[in-house]
DOKERO-242253 format. One record per atom (N, C-alpha, C): residue number from 0; residue in one letter; x, y, z. Coordinates in steps of 0.05 Angstrom, whole numbers, padded with zeros to 5 digits. Each point is the difference from the previous one (the first is absolute). Layout:
REC/NUM/a/X/Y/Z;
...
//
This chain:
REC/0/x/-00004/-00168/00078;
REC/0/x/00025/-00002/-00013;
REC/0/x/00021/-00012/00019;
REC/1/x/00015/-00015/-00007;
REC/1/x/00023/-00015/00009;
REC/1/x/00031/00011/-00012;
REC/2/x/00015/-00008/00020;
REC/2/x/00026/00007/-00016;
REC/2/x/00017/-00013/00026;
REC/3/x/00036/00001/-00014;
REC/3/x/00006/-00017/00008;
REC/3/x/00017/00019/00016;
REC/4/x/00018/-00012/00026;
REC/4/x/00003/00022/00024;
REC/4/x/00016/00023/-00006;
REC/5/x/00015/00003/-00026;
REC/5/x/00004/00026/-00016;
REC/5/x/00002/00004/-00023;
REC/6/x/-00007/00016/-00014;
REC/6/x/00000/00011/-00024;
REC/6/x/00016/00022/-00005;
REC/7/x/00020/-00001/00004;
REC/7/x/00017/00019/00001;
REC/7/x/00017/00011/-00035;
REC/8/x/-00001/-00038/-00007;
REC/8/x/00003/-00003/-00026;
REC/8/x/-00023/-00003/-00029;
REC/9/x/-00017/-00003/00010;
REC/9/x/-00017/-00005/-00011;
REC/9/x/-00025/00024/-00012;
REC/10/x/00008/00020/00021;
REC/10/x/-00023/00020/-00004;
REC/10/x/-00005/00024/-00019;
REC/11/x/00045/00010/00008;
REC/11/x/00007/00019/-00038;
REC/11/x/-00011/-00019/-00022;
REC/12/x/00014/-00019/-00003;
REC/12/x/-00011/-00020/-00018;
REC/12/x/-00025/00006/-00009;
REC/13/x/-00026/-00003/00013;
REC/13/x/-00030/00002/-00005;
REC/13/x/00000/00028/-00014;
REC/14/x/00018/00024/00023;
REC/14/x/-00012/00018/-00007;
REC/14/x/00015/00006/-00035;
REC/15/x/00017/-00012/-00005;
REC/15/x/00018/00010/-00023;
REC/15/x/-00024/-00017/-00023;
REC/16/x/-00010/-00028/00006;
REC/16/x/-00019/-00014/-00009;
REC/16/x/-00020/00022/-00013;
REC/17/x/-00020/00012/00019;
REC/17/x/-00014/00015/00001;
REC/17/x/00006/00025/-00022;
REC/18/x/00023/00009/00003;
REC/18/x/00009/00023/-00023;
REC/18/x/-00008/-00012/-00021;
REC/19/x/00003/-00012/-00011;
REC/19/x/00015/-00025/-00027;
REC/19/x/-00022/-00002/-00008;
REC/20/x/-00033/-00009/00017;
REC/20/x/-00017/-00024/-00014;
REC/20/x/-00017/00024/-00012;
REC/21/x/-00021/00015/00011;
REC/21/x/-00010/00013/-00013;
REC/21/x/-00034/-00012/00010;
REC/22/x/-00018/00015/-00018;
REC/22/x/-00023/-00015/00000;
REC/22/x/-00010/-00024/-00014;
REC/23/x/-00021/-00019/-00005;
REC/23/x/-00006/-00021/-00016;
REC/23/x/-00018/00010/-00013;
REC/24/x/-00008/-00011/-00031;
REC/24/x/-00012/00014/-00014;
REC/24/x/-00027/-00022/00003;
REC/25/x/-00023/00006/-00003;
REC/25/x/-00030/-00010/-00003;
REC/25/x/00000/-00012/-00024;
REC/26/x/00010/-00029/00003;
REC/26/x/-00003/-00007/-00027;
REC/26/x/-00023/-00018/-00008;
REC/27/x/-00012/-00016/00021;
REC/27/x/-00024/-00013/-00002;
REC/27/x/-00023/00007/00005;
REC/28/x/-00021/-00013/-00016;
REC/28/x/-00029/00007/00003;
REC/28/x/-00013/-00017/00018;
REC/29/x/-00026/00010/00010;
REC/29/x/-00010/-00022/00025;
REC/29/x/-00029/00020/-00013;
REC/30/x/-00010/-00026/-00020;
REC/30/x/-00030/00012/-00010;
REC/30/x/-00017/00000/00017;
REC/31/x/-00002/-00013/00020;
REC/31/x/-00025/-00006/00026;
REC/31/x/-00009/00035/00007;
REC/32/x/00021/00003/00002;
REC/32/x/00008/00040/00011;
REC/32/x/00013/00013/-00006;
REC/33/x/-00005/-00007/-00038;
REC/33/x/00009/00022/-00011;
REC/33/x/00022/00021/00012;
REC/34/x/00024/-00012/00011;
REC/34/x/00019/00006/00006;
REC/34/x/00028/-00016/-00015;
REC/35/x/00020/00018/00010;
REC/35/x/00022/-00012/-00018;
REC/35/x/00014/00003/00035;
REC/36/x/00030/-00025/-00006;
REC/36/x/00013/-00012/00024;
REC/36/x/00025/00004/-00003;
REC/37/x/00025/-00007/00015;
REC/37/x/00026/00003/-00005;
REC/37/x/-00004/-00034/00013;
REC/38/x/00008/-00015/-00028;
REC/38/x/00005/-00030/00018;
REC/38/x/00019/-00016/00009;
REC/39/x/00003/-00021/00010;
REC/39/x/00020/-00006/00017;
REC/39/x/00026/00003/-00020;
REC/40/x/-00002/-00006/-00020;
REC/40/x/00033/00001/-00018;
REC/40/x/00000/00026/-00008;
REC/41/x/-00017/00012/00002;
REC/41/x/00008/00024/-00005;
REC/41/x/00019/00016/00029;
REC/42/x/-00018/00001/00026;
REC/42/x/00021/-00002/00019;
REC/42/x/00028/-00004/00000;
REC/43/x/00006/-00025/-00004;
REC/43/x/00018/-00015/00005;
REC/43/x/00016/-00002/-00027;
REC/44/x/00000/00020/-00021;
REC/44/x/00021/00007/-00018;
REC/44/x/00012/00030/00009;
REC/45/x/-00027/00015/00015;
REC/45/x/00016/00023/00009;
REC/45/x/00014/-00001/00021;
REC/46/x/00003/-00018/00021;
REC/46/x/00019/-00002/00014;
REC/46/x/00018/-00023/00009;
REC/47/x/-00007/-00022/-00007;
REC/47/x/00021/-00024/00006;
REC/47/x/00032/00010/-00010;
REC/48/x/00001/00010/-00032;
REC/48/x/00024/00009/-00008;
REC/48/x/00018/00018/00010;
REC/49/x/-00021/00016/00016;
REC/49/x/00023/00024/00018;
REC/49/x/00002/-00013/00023;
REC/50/x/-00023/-00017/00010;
REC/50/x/00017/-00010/00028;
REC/50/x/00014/-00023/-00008;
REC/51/x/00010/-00017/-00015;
REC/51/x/00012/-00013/-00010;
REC/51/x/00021/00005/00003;
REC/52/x/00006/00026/-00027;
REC/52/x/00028/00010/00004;
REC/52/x/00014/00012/00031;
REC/53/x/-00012/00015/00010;
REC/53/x/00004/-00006/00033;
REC/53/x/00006/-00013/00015;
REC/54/x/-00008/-00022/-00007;
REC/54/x/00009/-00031/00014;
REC/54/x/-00022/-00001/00023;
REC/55/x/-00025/00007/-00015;
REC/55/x/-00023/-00009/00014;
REC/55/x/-00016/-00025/-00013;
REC/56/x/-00012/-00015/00022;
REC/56/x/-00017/-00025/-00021;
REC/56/x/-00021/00013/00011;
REC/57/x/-00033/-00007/-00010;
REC/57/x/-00021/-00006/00005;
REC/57/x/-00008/-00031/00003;
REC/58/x/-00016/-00016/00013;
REC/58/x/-00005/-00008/00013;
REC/58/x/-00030/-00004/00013;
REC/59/x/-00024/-00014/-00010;
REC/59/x/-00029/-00001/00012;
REC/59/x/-00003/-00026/00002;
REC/60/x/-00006/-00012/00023;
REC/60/x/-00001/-00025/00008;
REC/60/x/-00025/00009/00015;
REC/61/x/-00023/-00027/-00008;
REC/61/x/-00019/-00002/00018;
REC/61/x/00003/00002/00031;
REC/62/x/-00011/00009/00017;
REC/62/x/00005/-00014/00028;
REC/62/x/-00031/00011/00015;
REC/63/x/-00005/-00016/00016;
REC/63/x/-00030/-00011/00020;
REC/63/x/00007/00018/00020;
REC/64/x/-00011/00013/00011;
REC/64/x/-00006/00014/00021;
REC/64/x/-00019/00003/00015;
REC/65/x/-00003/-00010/00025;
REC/65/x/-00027/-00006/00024;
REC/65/x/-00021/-00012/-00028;
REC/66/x/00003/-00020/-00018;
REC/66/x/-00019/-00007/-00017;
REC/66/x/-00011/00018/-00027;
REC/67/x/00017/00017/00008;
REC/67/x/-00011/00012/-00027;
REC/67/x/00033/-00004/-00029;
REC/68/x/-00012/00004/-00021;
REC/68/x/00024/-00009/-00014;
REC/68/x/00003/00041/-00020;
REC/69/x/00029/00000/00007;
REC/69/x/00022/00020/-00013;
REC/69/x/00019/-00004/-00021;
REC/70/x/00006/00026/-00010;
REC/70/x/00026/-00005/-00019;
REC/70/x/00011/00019/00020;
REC/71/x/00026/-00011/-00002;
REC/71/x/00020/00021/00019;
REC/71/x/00018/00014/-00024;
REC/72/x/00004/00017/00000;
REC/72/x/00023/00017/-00025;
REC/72/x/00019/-00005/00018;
REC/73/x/00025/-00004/-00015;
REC/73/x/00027/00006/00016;
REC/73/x/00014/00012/-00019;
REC/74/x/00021/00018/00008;
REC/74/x/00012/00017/-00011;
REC/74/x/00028/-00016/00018;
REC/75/x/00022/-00014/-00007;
REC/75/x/00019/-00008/00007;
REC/75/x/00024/00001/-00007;
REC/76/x/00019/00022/00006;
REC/76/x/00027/00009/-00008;
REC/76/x/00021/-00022/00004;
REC/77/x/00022/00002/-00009;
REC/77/x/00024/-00023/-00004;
REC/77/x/00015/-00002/00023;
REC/78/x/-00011/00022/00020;
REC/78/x/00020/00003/00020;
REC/78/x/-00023/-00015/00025;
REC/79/x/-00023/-00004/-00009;
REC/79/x/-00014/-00023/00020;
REC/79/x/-00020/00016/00009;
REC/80/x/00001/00025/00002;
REC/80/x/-00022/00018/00004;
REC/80/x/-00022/00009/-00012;
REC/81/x/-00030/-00002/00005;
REC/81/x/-00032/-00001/-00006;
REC/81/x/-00008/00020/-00001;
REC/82/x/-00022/00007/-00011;
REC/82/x/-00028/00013/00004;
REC/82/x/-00021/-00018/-00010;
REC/83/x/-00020/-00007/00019;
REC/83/x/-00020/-00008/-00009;
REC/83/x/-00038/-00001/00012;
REC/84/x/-00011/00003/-00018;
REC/84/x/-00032/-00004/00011;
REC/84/x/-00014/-00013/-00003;
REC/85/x/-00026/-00003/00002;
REC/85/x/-00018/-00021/-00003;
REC/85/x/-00029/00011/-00017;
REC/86/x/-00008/-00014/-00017;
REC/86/x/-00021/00012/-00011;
REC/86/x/-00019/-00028/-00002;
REC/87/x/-00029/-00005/00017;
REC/87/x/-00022/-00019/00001;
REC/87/x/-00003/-00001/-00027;
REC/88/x/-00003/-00026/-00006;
REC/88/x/-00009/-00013/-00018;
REC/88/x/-00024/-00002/-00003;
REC/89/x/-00027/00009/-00013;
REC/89/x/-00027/00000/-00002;
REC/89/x/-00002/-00027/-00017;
REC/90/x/-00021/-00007/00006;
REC/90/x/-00007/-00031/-00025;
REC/90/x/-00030/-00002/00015;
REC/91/x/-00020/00019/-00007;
REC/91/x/-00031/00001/00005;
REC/91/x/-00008/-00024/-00012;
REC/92/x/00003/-00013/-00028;
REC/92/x/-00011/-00019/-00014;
REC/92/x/00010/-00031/00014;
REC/93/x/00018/-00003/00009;
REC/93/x/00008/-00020/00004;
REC/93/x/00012/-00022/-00019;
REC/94/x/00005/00010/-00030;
REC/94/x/00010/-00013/-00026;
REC/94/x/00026/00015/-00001;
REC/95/x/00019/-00022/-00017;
REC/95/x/00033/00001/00001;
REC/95/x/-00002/00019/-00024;
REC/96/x/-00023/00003/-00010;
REC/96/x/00010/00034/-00016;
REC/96/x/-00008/00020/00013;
REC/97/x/-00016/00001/00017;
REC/97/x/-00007/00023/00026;
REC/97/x/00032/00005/00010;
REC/98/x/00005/-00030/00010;
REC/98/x/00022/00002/00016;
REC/98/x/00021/00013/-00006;
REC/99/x/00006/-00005/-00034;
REC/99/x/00021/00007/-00014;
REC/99/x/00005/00029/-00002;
REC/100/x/-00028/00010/-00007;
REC/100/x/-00005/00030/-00003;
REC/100/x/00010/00009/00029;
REC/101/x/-00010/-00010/00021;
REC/101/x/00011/00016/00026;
REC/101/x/00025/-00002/00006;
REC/102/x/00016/-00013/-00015;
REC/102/x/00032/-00007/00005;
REC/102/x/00005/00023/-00014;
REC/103/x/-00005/-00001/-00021;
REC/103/x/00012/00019/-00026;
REC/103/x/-00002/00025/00019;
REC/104/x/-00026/00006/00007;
REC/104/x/-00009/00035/00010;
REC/104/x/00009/00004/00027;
REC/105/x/00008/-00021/00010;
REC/105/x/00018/00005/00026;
REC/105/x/00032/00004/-00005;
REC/106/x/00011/-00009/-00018;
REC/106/x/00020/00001/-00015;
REC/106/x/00010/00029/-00011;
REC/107/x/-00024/00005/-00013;
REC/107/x/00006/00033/-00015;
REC/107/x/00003/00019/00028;
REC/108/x/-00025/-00007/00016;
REC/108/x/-00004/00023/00012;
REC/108/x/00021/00005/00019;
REC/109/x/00013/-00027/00004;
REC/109/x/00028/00000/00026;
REC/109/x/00016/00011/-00014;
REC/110/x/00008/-00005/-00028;
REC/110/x/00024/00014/-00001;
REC/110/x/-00003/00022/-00008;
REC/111/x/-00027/00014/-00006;
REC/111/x/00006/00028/-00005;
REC/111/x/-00001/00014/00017;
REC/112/x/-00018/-00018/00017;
REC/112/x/00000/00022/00035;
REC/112/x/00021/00000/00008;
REC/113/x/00014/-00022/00007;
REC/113/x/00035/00001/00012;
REC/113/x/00021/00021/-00012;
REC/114/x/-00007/-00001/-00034;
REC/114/x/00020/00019/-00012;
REC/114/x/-00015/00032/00005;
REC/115/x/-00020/00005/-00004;
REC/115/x/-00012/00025/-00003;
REC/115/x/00009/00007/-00024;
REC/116/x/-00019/-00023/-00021;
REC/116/x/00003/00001/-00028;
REC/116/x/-00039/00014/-00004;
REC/117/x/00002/00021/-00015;
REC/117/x/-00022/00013/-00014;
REC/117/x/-00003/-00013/-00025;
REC/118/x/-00034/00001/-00003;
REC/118/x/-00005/-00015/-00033;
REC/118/x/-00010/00037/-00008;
REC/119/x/-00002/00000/-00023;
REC/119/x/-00007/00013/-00023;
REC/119/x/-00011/-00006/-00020;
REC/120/x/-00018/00013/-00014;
REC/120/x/-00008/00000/-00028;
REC/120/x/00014/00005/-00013;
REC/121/x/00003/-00029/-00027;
REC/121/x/00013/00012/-00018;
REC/121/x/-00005/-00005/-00026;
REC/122/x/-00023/00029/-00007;
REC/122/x/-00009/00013/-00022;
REC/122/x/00002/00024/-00016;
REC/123/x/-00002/00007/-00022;
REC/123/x/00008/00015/-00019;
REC/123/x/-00015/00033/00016;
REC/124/x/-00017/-00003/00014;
REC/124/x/-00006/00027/00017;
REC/124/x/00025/00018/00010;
REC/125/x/00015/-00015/00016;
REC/125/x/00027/00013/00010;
REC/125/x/00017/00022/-00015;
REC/126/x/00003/-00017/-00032;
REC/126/x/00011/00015/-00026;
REC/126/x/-00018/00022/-00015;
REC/127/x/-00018/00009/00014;
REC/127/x/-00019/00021/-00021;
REC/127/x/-00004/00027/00013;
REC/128/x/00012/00004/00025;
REC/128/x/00002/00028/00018;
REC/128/x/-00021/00013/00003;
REC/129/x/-00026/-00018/00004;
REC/129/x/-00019/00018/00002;
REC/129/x/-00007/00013/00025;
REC/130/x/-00012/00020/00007;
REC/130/x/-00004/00009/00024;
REC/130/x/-00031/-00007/00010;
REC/131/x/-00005/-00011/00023;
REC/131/x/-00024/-00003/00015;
REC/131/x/-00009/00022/-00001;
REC/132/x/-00037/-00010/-00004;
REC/132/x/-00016/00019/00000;
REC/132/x/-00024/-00007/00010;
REC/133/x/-00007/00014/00019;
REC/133/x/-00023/00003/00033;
REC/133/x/-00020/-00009/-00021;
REC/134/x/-00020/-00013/00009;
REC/134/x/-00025/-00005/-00005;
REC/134/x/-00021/00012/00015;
REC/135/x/-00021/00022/-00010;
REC/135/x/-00019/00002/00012;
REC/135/x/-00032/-00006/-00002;
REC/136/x/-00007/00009/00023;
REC/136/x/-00032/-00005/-00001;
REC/136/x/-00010/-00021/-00005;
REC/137/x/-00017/-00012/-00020;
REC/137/x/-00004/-00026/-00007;
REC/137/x/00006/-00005/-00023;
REC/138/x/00030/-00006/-00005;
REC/138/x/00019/-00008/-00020;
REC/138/x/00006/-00027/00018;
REC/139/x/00009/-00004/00037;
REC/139/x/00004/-00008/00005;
REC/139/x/-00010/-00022/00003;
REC/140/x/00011/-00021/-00011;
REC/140/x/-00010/-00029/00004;
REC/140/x/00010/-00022/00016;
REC/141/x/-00018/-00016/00019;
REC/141/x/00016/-00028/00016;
REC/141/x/00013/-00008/-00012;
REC/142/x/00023/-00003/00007;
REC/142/x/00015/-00029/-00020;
REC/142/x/-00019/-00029/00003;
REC/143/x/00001/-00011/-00012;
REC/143/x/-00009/-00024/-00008;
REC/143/x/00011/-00026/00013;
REC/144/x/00030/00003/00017;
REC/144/x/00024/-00015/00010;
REC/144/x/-00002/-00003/00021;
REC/145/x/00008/-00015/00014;
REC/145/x/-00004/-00007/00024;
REC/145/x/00024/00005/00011;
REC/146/x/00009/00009/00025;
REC/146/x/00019/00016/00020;
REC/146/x/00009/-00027/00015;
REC/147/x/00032/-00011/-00002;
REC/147/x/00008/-00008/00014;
REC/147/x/00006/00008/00025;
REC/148/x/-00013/-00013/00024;
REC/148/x/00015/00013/00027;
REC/148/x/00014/-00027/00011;
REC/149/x/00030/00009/00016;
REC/149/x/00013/-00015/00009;
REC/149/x/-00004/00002/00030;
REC/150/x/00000/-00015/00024;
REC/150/x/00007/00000/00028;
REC/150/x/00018/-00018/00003;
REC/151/x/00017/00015/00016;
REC/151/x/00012/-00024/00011;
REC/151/x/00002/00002/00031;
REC/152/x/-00002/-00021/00018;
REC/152/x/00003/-00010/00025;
REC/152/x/00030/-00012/00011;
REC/153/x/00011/00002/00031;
REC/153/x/00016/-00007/00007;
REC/153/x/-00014/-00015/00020;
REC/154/x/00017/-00031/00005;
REC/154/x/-00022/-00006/00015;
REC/154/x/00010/-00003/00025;
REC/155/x/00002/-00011/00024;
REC/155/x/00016/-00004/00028;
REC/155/x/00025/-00016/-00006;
REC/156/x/00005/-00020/-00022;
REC/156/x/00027/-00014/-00005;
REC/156/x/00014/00021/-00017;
REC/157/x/-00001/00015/-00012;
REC/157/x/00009/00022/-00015;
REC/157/x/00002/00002/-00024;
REC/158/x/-00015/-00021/-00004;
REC/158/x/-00011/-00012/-00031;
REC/158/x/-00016/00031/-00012;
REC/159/x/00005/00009/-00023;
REC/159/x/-00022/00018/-00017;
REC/159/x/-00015/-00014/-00025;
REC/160/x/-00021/00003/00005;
REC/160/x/-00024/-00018/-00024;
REC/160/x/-00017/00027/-00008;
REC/161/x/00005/00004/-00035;
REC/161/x/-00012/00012/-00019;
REC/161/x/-00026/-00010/-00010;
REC/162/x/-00020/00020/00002;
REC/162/x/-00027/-00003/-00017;
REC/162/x/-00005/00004/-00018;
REC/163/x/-00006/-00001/-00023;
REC/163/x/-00008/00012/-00015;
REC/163/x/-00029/00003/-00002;
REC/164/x/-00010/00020/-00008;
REC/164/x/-00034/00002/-00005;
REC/164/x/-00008/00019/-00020;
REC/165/x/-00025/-00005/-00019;
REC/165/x/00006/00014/-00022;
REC/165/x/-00029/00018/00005;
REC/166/x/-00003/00023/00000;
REC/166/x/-00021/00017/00001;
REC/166/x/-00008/00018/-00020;
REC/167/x/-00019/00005/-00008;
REC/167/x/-00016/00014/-00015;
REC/167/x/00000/00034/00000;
//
């Protein structure tokens, strides 16, 4: 993370930001793994408007680092003062829709990591008050889904690069 030599003005701001936005709701499907997503506009309706009104912009401009290519999030107040990080751009395939997709998912993931924006489900379960109930013996079944695990690395330039890997 970067920032600019104070934040003195900038930081109530975030945190008043932070009050305001709330979580993002799961509104897309990703059939590969039968999972549902919070996607980039979805992000970026829950918070551009409160940091807006703030007199915050957002801000992701590509930029190259020791050869590798980033989106940088910037969070940039009126008074000239930053927060910002870097999230690697993946593009395994080497096609400008690989590419595209890794823009987009570097995109989401910077600005929700920068805000410490939470996704959620949002399904009719929430509204029906039911109470959990233990499963035993051999009722219990594998899920069928595969387990996202995330790593992330810091590297000697202070760069952090996210993994994703999907496990069984």
């Amino acid at each position: 993370m970067k920032t600019s030599e104070s934040i003195k003005t900038i930081a109530p701001l975030l945190l008043e930001a932070q009050k305001r936005m709330g979580d993002v709701k799961k509104g897309s499907a990703n059939p590969f793994y039968k999972s549902s997503y919070a996607d980039l506009n979805s992000v970026r309706e829950v918070s551009i408007p409160v940091l807006n009104e703030l007199g915050i912009s957002v801000l992701q401009p590509e930029v190259v680092i020791d050869g590798k290519n980033y989106v940088e999030t910037i969070l940039l107040h009126t008074s000239g003062e930053f927060v910002s990080g870097q999230n690697e751009i993946i593009n395994t395939k080497g096609t400008a829709q690989d590419a595209g997709s890794g823009i987009s998912y570097s995109r989401r993931y910077g600005l929700q990591s920068l805000l410490n924006i939470g996704a959620v489900d949002d399904d009719a379960e929430k509204t029906m008050n039911r109470k959990p109930t233990a499963l035993k013996g051999p009722e219990v079944k594998k899920s069928s889904f595969k387990q996202q695990v995330i790593t992330s690395t810091v590297g000697t330039n202070g760069h952090a690069t996210a993994n994703v890997e999907w496990k069984d």
